[in-house]
C-alpha positions in Angstrom: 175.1 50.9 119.6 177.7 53.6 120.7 176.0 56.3 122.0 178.2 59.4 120.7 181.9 59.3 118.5 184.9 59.8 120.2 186.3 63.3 120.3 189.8 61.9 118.2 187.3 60.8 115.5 185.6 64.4 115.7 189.0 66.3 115.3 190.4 64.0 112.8 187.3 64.4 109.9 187.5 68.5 110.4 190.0 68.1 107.1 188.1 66.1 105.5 185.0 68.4 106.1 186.5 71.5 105.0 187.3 69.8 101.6 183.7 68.9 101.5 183.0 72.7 101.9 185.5 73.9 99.3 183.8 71.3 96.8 180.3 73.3 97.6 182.1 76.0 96.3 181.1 78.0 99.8 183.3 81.1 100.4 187.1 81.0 102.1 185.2 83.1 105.4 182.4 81.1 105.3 184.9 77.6 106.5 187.2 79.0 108.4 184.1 79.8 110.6 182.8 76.7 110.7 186.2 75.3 111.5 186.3 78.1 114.2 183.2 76.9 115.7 184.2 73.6 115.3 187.4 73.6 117.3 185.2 76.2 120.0 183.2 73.1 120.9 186.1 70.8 120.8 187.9 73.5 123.3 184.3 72.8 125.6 184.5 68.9 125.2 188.0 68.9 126.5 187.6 71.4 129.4 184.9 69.0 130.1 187.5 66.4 131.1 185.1 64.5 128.1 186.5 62.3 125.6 183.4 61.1 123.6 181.1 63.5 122.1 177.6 62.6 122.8 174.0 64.4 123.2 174.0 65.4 126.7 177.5 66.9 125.8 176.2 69.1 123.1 173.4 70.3 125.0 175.6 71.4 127.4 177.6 73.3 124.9 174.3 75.1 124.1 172.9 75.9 127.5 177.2 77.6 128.0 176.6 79.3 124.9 173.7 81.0 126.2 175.2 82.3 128.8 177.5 84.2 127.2 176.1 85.4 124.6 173.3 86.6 122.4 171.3 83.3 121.1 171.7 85.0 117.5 175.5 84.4 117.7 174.7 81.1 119.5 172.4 79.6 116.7 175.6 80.1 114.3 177.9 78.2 116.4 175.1 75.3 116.9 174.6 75.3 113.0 178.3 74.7 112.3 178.1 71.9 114.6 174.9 70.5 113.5 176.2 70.8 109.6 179.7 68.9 111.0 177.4 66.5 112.6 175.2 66.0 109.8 178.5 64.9 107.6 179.7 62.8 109.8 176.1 61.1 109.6 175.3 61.7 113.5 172.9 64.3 113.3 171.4 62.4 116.0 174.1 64.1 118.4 173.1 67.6 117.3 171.2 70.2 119.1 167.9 72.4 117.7 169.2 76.1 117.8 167.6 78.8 120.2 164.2 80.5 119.0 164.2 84.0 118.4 161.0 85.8 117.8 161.8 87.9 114.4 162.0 92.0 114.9 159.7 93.9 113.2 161.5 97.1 113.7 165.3 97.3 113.2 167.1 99.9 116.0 170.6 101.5 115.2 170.3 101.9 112.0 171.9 104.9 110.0 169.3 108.2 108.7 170.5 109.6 105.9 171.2 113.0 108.0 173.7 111.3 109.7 175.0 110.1 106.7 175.5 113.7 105.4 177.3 114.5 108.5 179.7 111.4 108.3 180.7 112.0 105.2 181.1 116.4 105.8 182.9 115.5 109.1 185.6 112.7 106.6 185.8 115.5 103.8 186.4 118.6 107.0 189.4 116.7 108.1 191.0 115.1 104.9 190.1 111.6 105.4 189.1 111.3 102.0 189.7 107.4 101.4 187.0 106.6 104.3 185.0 109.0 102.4 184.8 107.7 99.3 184.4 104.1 100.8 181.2 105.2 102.8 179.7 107.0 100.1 180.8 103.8 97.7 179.1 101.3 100.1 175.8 103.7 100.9 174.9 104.3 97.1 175.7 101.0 95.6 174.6 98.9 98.6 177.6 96.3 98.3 179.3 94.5 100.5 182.8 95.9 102.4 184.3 92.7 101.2 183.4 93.7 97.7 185.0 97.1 97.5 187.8 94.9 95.9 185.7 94.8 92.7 185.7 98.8 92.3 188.9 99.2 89.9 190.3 101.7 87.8 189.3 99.4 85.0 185.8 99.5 86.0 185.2 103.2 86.2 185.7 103.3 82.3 182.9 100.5 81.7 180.5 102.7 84.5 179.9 98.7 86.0 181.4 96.6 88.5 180.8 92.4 87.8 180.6 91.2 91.5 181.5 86.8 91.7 180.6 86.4 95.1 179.5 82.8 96.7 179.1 81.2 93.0 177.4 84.0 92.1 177.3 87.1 89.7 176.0 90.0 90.0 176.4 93.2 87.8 176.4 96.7 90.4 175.8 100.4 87.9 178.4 102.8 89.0 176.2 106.3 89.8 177.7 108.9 88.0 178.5 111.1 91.1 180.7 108.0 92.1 182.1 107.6 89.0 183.3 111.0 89.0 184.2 110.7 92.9 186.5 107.7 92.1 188.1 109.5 89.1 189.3 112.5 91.3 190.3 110.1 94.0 192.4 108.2 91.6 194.0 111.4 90.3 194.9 112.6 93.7 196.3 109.0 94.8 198.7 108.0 91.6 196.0 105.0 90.8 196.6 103.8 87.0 195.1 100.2 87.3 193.8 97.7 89.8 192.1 97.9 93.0 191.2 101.3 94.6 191.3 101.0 97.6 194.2 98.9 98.1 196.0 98.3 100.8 199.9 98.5 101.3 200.0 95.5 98.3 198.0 97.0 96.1 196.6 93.9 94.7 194.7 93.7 97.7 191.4 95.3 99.5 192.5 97.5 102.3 192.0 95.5 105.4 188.2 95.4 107.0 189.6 96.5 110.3 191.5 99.3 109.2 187.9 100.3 107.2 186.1 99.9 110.7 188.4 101.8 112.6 188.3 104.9 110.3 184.7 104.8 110.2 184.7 104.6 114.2 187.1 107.6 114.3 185.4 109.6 111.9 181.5 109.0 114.2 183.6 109.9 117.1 184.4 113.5 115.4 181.1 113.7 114.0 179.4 113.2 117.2 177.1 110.3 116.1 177.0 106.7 118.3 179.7 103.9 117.0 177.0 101.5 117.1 175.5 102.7 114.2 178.6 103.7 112.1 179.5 100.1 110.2 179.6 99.1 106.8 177.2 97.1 106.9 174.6 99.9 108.1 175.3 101.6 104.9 174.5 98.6 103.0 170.7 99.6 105.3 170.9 102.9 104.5 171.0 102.0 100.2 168.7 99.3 100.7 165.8 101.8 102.3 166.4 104.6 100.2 166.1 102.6 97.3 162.2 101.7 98.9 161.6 104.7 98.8 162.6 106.4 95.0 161.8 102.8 93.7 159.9 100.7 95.7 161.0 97.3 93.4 161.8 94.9 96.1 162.9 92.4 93.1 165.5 94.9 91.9 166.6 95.2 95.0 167.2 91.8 95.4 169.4 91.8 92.8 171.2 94.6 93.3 172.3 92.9 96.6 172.8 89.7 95.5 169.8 87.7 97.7 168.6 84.6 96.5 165.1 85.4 98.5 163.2 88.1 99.1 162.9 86.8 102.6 166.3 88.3 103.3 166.0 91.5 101.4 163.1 92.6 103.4 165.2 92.4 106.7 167.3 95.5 105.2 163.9 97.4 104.4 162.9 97.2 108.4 162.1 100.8 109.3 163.5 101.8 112.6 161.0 101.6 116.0 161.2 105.6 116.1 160.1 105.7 112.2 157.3 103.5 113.1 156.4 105.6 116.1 156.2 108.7 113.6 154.0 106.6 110.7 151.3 105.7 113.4 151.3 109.5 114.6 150.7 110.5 111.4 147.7 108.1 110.9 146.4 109.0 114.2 146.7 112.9 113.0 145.1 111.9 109.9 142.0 110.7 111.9 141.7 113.6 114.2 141.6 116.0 111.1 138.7 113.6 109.7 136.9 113.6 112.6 136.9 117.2 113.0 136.2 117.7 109.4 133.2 115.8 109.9 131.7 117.2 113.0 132.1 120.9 111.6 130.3 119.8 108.2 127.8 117.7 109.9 127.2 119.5 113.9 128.9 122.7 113.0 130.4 122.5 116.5 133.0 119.7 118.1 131.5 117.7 120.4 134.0 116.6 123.3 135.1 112.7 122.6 134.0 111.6 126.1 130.1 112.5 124.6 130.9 110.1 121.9 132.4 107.4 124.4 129.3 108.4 126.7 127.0 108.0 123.9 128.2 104.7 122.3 127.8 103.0 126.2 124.6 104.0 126.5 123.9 102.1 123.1 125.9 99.2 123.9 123.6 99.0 127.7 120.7 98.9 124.8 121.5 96.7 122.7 122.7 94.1 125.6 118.6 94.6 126.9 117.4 94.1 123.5 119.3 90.2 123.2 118.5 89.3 126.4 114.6 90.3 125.5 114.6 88.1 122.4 116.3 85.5 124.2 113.5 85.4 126.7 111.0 85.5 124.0 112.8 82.8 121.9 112.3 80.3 124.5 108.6 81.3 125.5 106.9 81.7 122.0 108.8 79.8 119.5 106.6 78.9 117.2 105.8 82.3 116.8 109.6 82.7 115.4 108.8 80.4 112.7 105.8 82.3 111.4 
């Protein structure tokens, strides 16, 4: 049996595989990354002076991706390859992707202060289009790719219909967005189609240009870059909507998951959030305790008493086992009495 497939026979099915993909009806993004990732490791094989793919190869692919960069980002490159692999029917050759102990606290994440400030700094210096896209993406929780479905059209039926990844989803326009849009439209000469077009104006406004305005406008407002994305804003709708609604279910569907599972990594509450809900518990406890002592000793007594008091009853009880452990084995019939 041939231990791996020659790197020709690799290269020459990545056609054939991306048809496979558009027949699954998966998104244009969503192949050309795996035929990115594909033609990454075949870039590998040949620096490798390697000419048949086999297991040792790939697992040599994964211990150089680990090297050089997070394993998150490493996983998605292994997963391309182990889907390719898995078509070609040699899953055999493929390699088990890195584990990665899930976060319970999400860092870098957006406050709706900052928000405010964003979107005062845009306004403050004219940079209304950035604006309205931040304040589109933070209080309808969409994707940036998705802005394309906010037309001229769609302010009048106060919805946007979102087809995304064979799948539909209907997004209610707020009113204050509605009305935002309106204005923007006025100012701007927009009759019909997409808003925020880009020089053609049947088409969304490229994603760079959008991060790059954002970037500028955090630099003026004097918040980190880091947290200043879109798809932080997509964060910022999904825990604010927690918090007036509390559905997790609706929220699902407002952002188009098809598990919860998902969801809940957008409801994450930051580390320094967390630090402030355990605070707030411990507060809570010191007012009960204090409550208590001055309803039932009229004075506080110092904690060390307490921590002195509950040793001395431990020491106690530790005497008292060992005493009917003794008599257990000396007079055991008189147990059964």
């Amino acid at each position: 049996m041939v231990e791996g497939i020659t790197l020709n026979e690799f290269l020459e099915n990545c056609g054939r595989f991306a048809e496979h993909l558009k027949k699954q009806e998966k998104a244009k993004n969503t192949i050309k990354k795996y035929l990115r990732d594909l033609r990454s490791f075949a870039d590998f094989a040949r620096e490798s002076g390697e000419s048949e793919i086999t297991k040792t190869l790939v697992l040599r692919y994964k211990e150089k991706l680990s090297t050089e960069m997070k394993k998150s980002s490493a996983n998605t490159k292994l997963i391309s390859l182990g889907i390719y692999l898995k078509f070609l029917d040699r899953y055999d050759l493929h390699a088990k992707t890195f584990k990665i102990q899930k976060r319970t606290s999400l860092d870098n994440i957006l406050s709706a202060q900052e928000f405010k400030v964003l979107i005062e700094t845009a306004n403050f210096y004219q940079k209304k289009k950035i604006s309205a896209i931040m304040q589109v993406l933070a209080c309808t929780g969409i994707r940036v790719s998705e802005l394309k479905f906010f037309t001229k059209e769609a302010l009048a039926e106060r919805k946007i219909i979102i087809t995304n990844k064979a799948k539909t989803r209907e997004i209610i326009i707020p009113d204050k967005i509605r009305s935002l849009l309106a204005d923007y439209c006025a100012e701007n000469g927009i009759e019909s189609g997409i808003i925020f077009h880009g020089k053609d104006r049947n088409s969304l406004t490229d994603k760079s240009a959008i991060w790059r305005s954002m970037h500028r406008i955090a630099k003026l407002a004097g918040i980190e870059a880091k947290k200043v994305h879109a798809h932080n804003f997509r964060h910022l709708f999904a825990k604010t909507f927690m918090k007036t609604n509390g559905n997790i279910f609706d929220l699902a569907d407002i952002l188009g998951h098809s598990s919860i599972e998902t969801t809940r990594i957008y409801t994450r509450t930051t580390t320094e959030e967390k630090r402030e809900q355990i605070n707030k518990i411990a507060e809570c406890f010191q007012d009960e305790r204090k409550e208590f002592l001055s309803q039932n000793h009229g004075t506080e007594i110092e904690m060390k008493d307490f921590y002195a008091l509950y040793l001395k009853m431990k020491e106690q009880i530790i005497e008292f086992e060992v005493i009917l452990r003794n008599f257990k084995e000396k007079r055991p019939e008189l147990l059964n009495k």
